[in-house]
PQR file of N, CA, C, O and H, with PARSE charges and radii, in Angstrom:
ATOM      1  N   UNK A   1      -2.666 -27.934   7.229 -0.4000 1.5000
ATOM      2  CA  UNK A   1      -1.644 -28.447   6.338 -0.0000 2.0000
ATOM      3  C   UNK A   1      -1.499 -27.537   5.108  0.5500 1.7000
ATOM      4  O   UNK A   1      -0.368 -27.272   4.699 -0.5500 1.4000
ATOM      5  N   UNK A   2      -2.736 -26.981   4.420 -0.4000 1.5000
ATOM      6  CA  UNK A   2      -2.784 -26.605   3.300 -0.0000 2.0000
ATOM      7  C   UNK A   2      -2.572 -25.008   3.768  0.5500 1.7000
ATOM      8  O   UNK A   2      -2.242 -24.312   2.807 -0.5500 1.4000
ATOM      9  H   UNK A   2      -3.655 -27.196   4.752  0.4000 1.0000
ATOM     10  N   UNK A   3      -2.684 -24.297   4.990 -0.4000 1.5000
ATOM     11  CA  UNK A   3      -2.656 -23.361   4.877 -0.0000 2.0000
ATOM     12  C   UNK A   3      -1.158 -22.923   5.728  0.5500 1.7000
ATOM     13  O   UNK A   3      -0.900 -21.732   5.900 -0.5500 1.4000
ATOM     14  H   UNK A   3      -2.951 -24.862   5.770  0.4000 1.0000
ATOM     15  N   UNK A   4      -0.313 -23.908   6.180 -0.4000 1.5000
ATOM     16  CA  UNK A   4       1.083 -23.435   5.867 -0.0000 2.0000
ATOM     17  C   UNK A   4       1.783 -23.398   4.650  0.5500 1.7000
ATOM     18  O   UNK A   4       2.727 -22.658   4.377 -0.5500 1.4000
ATOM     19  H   UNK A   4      -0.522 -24.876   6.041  0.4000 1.0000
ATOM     20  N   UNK A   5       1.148 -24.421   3.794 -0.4000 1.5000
ATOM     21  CA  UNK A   5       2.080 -24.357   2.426 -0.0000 2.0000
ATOM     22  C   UNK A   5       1.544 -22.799   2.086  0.5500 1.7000
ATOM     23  O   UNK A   5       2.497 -22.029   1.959 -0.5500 1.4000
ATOM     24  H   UNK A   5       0.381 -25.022   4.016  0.4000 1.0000
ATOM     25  N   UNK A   6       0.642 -22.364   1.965 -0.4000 1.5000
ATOM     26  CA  UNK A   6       0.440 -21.199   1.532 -0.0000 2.0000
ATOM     27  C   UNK A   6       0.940 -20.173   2.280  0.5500 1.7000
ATOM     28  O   UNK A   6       1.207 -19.230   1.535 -0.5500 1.4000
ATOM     29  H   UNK A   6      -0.132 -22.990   2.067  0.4000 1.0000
ATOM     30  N   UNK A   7       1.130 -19.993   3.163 -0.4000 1.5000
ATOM     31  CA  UNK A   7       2.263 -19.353   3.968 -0.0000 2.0000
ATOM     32  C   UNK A   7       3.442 -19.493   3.580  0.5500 1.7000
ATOM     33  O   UNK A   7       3.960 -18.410   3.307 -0.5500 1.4000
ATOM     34  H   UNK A   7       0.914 -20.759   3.769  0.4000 1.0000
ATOM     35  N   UNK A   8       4.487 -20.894   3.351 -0.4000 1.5000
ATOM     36  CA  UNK A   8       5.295 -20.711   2.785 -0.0000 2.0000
ATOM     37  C   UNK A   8       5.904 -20.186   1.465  0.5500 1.7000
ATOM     38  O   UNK A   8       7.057 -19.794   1.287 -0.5500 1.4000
ATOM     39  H   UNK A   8       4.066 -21.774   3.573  0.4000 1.0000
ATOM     40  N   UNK A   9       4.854 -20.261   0.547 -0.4000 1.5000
ATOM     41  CA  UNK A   9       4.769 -20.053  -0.785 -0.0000 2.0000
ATOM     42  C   UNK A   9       4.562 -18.568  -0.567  0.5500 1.7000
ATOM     43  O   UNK A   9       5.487 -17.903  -1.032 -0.5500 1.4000
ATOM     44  H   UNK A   9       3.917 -20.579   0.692  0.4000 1.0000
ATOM     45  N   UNK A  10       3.630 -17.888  -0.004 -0.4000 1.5000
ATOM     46  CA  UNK A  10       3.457 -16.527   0.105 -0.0000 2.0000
ATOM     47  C   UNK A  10       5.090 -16.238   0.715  0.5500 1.7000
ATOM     48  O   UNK A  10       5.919 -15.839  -0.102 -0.5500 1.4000
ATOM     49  H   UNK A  10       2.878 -18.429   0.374  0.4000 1.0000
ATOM     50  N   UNK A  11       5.465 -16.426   1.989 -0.4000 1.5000
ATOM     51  CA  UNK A  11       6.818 -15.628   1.799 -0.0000 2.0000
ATOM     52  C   UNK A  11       7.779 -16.074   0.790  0.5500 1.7000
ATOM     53  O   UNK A  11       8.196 -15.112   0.145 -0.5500 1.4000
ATOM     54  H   UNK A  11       4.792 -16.750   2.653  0.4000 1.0000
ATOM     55  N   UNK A  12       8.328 -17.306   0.390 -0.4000 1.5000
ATOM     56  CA  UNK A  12       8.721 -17.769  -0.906 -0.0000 2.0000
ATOM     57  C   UNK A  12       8.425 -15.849  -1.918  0.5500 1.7000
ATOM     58  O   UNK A  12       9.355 -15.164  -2.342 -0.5500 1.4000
ATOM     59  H   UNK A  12       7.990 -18.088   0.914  0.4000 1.0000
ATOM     60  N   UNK A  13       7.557 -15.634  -1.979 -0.4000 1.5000
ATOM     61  CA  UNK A  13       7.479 -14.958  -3.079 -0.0000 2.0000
ATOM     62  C   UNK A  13       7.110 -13.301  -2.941  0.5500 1.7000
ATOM     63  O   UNK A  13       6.644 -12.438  -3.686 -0.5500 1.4000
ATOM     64  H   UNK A  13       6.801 -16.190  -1.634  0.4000 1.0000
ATOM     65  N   UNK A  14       7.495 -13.361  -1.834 -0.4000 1.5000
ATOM     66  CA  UNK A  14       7.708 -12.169  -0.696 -0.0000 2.0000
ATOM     67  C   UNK A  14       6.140 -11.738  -1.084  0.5500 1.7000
ATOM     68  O   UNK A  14       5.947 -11.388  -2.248 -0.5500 1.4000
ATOM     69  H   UNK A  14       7.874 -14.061  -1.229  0.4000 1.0000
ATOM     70  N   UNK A  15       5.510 -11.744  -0.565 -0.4000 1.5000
ATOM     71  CA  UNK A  15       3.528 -11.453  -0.784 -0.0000 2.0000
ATOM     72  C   UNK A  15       3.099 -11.620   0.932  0.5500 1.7000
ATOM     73  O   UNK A  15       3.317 -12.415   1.846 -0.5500 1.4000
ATOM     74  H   UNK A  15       5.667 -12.029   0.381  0.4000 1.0000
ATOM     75  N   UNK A  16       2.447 -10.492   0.738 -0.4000 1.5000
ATOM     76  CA  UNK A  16       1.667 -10.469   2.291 -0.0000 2.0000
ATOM     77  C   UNK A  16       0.129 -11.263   1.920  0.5500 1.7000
ATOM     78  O   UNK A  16      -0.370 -11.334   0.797 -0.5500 1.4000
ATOM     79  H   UNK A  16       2.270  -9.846  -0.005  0.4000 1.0000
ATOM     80  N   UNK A  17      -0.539 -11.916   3.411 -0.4000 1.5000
ATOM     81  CA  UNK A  17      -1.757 -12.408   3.092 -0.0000 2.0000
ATOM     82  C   UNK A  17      -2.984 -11.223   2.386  0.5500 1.7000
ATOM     83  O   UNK A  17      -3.858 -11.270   1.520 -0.5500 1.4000
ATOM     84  H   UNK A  17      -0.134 -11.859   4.323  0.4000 1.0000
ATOM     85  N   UNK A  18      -2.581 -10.479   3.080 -0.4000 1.5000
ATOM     86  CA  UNK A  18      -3.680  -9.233   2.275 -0.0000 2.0000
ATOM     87  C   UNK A  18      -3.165  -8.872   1.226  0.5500 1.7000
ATOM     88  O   UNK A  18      -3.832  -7.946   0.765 -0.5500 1.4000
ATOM     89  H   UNK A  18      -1.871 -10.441   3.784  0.4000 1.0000
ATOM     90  N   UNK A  19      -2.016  -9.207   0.376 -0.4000 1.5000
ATOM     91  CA  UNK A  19      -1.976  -8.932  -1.073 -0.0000 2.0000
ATOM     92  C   UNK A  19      -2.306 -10.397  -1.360  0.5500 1.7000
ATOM     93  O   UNK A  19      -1.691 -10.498  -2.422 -0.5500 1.4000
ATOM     94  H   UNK A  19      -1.474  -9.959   0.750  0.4000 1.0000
ATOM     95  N   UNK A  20      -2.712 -11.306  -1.208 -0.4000 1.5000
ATOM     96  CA  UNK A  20      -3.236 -12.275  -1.966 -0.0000 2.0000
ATOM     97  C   UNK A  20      -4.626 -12.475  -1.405  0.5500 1.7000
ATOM     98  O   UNK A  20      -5.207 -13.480  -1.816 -0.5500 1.4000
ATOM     99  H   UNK A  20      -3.212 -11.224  -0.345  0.4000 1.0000
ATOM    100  N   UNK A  21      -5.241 -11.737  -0.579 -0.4000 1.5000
ATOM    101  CA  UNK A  21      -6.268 -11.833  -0.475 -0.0000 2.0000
ATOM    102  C   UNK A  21      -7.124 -10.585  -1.658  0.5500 1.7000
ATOM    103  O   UNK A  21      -8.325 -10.756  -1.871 -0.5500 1.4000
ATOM    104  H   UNK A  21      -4.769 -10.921  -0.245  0.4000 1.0000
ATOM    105  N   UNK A  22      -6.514  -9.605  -2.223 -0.4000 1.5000
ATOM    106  CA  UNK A  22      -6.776  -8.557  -3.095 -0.0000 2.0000
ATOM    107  C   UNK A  22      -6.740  -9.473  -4.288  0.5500 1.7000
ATOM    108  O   UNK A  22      -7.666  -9.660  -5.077 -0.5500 1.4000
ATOM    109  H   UNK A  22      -5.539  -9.466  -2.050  0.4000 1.0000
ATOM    110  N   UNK A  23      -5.477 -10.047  -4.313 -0.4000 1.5000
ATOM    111  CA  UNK A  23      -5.448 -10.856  -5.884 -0.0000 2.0000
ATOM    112  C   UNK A  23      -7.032 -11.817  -6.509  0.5500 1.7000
ATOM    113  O   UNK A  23      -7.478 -11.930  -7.651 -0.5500 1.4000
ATOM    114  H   UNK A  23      -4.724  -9.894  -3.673  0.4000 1.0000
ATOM    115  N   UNK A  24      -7.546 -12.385  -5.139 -0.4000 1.5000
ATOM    116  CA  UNK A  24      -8.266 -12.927  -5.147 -0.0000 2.0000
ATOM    117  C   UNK A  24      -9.902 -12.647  -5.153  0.5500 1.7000
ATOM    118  O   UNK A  24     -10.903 -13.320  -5.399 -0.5500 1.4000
ATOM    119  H   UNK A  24      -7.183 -12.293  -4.211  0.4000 1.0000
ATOM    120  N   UNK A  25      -9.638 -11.367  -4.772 -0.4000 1.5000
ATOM    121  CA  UNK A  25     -11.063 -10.692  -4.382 -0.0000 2.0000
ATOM    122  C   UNK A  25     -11.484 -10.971  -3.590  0.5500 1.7000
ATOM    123  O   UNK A  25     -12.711 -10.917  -3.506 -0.5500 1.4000
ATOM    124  H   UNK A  25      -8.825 -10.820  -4.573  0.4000 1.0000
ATOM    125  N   UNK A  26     -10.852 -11.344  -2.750 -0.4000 1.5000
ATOM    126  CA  UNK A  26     -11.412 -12.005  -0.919 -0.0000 2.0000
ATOM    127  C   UNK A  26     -11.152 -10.970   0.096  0.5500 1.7000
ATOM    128  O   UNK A  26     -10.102 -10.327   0.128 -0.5500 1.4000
ATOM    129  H   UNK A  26      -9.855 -11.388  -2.819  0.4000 1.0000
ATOM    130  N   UNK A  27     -12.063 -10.829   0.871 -0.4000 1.5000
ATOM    131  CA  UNK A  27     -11.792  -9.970   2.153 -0.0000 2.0000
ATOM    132  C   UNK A  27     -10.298 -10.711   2.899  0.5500 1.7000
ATOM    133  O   UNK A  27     -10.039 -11.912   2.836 -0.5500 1.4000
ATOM    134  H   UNK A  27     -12.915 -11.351   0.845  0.4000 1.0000
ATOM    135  N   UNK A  28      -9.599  -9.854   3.464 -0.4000 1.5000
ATOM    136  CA  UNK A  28      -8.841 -10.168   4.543 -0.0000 2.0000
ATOM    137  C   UNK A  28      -9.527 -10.806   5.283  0.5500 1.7000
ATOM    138  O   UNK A  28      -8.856 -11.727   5.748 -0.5500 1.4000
ATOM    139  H   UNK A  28      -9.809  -8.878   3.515  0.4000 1.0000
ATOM    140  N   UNK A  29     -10.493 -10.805   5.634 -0.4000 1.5000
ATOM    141  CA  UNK A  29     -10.559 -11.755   6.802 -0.0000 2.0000
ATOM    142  C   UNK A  29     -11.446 -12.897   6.216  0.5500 1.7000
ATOM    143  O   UNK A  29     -11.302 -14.014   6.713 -0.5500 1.4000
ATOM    144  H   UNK A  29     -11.038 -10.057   5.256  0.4000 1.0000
ATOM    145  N   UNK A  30     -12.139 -12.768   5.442 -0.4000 1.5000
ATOM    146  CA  UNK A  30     -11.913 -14.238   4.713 -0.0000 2.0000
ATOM    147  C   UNK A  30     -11.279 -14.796   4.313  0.5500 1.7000
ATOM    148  O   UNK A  30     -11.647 -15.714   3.581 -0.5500 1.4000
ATOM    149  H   UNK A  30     -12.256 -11.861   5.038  0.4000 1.0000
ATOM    150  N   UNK A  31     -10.067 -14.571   4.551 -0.4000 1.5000
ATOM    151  CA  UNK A  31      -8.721 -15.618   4.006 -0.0000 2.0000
ATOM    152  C   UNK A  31      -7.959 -15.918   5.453  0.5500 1.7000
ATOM    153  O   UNK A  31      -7.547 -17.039   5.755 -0.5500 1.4000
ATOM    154  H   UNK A  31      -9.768 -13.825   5.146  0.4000 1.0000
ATOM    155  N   UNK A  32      -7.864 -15.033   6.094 -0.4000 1.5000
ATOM    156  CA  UNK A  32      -7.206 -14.827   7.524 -0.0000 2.0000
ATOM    157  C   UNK A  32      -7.957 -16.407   8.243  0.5500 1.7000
ATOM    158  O   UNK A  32      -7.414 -17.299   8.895 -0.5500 1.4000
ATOM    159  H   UNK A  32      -8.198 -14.123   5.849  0.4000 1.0000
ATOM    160  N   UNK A  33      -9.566 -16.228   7.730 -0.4000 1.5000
ATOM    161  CA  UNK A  33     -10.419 -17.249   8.229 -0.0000 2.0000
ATOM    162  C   UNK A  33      -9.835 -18.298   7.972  0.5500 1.7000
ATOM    163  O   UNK A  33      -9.213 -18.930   8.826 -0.5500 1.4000
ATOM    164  H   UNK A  33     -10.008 -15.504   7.200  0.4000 1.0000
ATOM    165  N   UNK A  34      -9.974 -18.749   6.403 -0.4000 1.5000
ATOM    166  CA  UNK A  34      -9.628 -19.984   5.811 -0.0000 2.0000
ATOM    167  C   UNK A  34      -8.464 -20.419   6.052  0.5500 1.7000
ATOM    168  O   UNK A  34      -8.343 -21.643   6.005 -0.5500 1.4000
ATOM    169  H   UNK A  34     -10.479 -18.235   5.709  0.4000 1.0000
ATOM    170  N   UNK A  35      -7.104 -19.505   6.418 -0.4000 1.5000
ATOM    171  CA  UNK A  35      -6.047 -20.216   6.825 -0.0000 2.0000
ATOM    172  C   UNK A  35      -6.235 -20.565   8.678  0.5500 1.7000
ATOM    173  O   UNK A  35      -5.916 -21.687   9.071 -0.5500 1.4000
ATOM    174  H   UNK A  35      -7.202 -18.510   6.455  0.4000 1.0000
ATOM    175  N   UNK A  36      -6.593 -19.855   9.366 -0.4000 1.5000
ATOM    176  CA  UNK A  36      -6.727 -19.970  10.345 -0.0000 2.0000
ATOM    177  C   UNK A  36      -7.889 -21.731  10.845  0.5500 1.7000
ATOM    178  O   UNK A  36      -7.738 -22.329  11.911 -0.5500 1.4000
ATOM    179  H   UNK A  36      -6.853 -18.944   9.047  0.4000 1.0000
ATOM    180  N   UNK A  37      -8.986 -22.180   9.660 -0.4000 1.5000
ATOM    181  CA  UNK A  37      -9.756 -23.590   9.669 -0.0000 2.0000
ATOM    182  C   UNK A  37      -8.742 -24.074   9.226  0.5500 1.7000
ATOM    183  O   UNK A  37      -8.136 -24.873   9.939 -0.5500 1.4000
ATOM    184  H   UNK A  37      -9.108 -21.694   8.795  0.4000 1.0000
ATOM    185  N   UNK A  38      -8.257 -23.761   7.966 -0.4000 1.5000
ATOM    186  CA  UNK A  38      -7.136 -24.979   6.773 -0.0000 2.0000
ATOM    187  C   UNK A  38      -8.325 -25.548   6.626  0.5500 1.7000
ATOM    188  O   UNK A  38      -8.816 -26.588   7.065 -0.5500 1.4000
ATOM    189  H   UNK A  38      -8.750 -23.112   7.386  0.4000 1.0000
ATOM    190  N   UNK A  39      -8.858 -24.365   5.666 -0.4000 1.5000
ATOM    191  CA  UNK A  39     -10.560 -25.006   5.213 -0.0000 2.0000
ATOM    192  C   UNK A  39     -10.529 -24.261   3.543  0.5500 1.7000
ATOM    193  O   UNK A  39     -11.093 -23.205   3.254 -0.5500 1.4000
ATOM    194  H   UNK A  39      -8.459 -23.520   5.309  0.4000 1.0000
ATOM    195  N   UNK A  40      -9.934 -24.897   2.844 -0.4000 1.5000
ATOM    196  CA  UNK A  40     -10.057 -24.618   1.704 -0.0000 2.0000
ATOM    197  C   UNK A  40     -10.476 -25.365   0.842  0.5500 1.7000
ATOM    198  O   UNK A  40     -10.060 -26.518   0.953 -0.5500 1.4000
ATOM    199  H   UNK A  40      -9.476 -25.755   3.078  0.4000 1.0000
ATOM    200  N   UNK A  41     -11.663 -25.023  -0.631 -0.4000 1.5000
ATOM    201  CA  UNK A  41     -11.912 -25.887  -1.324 -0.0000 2.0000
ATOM    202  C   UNK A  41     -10.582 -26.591  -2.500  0.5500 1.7000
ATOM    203  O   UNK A  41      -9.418 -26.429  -2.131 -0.5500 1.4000
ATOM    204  H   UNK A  41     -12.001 -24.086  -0.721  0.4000 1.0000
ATOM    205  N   UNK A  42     -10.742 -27.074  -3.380 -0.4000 1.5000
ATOM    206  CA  UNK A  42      -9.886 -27.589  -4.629 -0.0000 2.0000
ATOM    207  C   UNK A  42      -9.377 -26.449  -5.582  0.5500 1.7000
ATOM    208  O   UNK A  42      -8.285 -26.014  -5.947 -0.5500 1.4000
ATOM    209  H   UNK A  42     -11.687 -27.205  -3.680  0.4000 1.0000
ATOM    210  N   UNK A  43     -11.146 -26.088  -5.879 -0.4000 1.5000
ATOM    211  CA  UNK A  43     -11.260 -24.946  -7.155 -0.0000 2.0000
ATOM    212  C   UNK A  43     -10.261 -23.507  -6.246  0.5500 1.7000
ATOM    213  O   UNK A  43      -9.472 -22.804  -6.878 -0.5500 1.4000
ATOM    214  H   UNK A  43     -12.034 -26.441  -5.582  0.4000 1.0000
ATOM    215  N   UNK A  44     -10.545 -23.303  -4.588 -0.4000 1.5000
ATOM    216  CA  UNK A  44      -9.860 -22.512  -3.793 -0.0000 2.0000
ATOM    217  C   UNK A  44      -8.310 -22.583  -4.197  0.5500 1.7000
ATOM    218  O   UNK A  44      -7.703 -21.595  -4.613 -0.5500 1.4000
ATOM    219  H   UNK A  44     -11.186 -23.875  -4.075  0.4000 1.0000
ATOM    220  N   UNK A  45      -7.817 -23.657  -4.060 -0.4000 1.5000
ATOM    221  CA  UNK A  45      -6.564 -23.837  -3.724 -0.0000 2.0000
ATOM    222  C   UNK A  45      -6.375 -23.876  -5.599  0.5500 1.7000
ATOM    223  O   UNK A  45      -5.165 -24.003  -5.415 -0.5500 1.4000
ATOM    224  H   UNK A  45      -8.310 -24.459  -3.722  0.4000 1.0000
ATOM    225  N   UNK A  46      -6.435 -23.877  -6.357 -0.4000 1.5000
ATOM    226  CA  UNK A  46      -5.977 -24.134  -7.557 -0.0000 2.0000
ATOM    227  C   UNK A  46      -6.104 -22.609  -8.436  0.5500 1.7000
ATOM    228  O   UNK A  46      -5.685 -22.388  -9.572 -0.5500 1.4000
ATOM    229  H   UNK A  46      -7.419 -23.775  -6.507  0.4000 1.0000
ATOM    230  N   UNK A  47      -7.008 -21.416  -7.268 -0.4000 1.5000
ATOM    231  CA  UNK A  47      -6.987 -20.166  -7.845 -0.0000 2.0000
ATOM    232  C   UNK A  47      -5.702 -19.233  -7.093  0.5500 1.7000
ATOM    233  O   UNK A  47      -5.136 -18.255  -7.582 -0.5500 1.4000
ATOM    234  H   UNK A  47      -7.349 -21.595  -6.345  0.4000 1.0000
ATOM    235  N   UNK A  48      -5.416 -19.967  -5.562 -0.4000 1.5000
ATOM    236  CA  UNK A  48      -4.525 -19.790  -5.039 -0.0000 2.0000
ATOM    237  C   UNK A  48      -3.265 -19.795  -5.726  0.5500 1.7000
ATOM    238  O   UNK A  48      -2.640 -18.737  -5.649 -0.5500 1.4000
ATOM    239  H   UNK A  48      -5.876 -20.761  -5.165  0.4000 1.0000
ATOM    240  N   UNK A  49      -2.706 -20.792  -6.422 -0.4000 1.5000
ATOM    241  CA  UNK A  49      -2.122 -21.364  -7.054 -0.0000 2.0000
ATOM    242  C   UNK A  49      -1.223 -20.352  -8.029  0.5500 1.7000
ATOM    243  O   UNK A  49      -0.090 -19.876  -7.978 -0.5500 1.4000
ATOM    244  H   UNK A  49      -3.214 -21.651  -6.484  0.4000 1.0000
ATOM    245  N   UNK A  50      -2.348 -20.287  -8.939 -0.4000 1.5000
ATOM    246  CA  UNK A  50      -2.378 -19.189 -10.161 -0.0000 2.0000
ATOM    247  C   UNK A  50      -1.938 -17.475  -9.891  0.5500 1.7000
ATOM    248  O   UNK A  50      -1.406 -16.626 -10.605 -0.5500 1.4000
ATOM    249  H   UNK A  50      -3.269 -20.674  -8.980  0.4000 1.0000
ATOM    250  N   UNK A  51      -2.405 -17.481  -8.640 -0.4000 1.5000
ATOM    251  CA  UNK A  51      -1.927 -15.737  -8.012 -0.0000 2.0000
ATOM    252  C   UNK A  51      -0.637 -16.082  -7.901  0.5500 1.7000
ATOM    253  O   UNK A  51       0.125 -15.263  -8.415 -0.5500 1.4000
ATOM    254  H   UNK A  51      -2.837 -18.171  -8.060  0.4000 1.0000
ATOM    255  N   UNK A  52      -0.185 -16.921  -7.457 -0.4000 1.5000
ATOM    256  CA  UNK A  52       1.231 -17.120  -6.491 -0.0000 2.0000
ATOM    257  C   UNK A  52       1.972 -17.788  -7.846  0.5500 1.7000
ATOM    258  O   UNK A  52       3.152 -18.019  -7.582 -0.5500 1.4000
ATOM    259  H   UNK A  52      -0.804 -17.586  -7.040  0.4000 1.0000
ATOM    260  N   UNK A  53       1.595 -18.185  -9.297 -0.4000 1.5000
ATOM    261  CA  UNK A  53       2.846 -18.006  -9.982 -0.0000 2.0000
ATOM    262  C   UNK A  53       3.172 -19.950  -9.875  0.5500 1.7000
ATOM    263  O   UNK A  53       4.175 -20.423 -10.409 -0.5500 1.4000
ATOM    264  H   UNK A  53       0.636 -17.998  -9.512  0.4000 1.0000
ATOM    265  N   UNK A  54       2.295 -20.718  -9.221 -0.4000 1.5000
ATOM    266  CA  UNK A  54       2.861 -22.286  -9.093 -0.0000 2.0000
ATOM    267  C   UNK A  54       1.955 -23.073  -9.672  0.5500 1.7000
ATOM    268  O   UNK A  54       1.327 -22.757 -10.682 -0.5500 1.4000
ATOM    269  H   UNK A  54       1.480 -20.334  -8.787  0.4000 1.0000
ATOM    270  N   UNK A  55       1.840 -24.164  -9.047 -0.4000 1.5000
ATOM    271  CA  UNK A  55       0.936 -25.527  -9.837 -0.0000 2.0000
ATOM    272  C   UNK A  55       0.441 -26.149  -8.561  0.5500 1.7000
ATOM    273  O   UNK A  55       1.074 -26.702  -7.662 -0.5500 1.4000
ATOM    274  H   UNK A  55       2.351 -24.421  -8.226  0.4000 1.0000
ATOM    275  N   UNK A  56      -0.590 -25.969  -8.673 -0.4000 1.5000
ATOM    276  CA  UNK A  56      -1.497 -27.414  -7.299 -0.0000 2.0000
ATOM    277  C   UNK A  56      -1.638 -28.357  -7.598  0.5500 1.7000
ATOM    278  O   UNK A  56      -1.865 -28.275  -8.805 -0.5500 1.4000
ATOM    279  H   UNK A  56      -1.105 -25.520  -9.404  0.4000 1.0000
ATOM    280  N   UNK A  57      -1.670 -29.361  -7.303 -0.4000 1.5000
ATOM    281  CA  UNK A  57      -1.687 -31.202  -8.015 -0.0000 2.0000
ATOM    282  C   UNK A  57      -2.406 -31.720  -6.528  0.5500 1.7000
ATOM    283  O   UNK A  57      -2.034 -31.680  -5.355 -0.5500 1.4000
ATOM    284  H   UNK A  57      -1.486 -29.427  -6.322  0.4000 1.0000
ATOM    285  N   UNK A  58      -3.562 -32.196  -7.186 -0.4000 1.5000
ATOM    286  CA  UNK A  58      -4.170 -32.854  -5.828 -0.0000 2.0000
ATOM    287  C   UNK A  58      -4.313 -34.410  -6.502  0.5500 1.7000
ATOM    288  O   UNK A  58      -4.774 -34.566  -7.633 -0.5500 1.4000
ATOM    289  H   UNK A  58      -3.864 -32.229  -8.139  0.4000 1.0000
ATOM    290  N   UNK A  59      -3.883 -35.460  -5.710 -0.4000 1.5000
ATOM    291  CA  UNK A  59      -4.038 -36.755  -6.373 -0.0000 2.0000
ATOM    292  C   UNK A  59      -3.727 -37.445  -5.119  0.5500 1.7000
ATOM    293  O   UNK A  59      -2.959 -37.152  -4.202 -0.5500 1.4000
ATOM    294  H   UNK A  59      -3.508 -35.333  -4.792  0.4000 1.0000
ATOM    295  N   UNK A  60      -4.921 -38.941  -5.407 -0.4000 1.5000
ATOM    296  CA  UNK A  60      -4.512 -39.985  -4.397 -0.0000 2.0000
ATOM    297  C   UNK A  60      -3.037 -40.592  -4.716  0.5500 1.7000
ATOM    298  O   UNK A  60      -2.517 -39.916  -5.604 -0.5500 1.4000
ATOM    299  H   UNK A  60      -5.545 -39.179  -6.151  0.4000 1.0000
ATOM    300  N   UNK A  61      -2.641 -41.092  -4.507 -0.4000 1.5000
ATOM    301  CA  UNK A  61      -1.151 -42.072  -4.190 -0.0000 2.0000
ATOM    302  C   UNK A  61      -1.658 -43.394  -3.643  0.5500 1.7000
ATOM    303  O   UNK A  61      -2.005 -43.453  -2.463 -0.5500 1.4000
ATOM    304  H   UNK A  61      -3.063 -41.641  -3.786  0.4000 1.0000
ATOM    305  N   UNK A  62      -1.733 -44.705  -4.613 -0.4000 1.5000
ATOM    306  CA  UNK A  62      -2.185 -46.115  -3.713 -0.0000 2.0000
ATOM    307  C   UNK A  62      -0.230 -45.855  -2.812  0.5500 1.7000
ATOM    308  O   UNK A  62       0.774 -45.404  -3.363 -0.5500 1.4000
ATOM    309  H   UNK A  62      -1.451 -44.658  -5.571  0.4000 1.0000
ATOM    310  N   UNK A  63      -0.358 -46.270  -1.596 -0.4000 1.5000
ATOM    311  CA  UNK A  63       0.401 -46.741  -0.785 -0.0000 2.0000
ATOM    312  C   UNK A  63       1.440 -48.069  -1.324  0.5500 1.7000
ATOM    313  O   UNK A  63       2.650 -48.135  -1.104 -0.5500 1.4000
ATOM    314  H   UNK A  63      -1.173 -46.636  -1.148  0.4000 1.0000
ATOM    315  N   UNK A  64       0.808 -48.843  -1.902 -0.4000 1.5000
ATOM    316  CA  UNK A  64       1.429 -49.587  -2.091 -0.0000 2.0000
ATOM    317  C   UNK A  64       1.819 -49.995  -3.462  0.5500 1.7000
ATOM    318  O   UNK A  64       2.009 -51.192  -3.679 -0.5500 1.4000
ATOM    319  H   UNK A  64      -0.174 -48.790  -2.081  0.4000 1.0000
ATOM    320  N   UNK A  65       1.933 -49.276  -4.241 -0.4000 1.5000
ATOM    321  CA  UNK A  65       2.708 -48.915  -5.507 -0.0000 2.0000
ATOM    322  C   UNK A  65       2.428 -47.435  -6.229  0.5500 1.7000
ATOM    323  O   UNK A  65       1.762 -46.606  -5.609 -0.5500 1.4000
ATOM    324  H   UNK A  65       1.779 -48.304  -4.065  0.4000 1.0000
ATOM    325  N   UNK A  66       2.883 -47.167  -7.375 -0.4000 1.5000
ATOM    326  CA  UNK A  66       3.407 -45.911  -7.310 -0.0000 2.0000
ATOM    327  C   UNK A  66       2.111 -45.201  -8.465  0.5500 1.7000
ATOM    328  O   UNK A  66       2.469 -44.379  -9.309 -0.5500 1.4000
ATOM    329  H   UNK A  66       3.424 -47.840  -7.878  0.4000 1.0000
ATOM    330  N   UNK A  67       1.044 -45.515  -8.390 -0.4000 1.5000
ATOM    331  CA  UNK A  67      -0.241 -45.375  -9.164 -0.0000 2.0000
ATOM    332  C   UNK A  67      -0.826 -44.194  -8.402  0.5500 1.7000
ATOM    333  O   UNK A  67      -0.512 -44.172  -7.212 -0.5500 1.4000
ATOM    334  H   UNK A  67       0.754 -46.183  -7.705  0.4000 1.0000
ATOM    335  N   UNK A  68      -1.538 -43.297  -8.791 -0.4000 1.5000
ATOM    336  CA  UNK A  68      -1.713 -41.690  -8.622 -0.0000 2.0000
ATOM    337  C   UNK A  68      -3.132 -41.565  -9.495  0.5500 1.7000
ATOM    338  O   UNK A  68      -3.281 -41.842 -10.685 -0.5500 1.4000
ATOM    339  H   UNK A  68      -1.794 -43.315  -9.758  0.4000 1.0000
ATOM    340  N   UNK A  69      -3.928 -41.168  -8.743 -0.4000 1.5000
ATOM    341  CA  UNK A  69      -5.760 -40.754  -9.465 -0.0000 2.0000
ATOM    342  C   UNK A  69      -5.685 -39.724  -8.678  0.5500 1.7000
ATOM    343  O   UNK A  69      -6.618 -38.923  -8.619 -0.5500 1.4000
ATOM    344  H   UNK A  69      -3.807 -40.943  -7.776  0.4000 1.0000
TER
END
């Protein structure tokens, strides 16, 4: 899930995975990895974030009204 949005966002902003794997200081194929599980941590996805120029918001949603933790 998390590692198509980052796919989309990477072409969104015309960026290859190995230029955001440089941004990051990650091997290519440690990122190649992590999208390939969609095994990313929080602190991961929120440094992701910051290369690519956006905002990550991770929050529950109760279902049954409109309350957000």
């Amino acid at each position: 899930m998390m590692s198509e949005k980052i796919r989309l966002v990477l072409a969104k902003r015309d960026k290859s995975k190995a230029w955001l794997a440089e941004q990051l200081n990650w091997s290519t194929s440690n990122l190649y990895n992590k999208l390939k599980r969609d095994n990313f941590s929080e602190k991961e996805l929120v440094e992701i974030a910051k290369v690519l120029d956006c905002t990550f918001e991770a929050y529950f949603s109760l279902n049954d009204s409109d309350e957000k933790f």
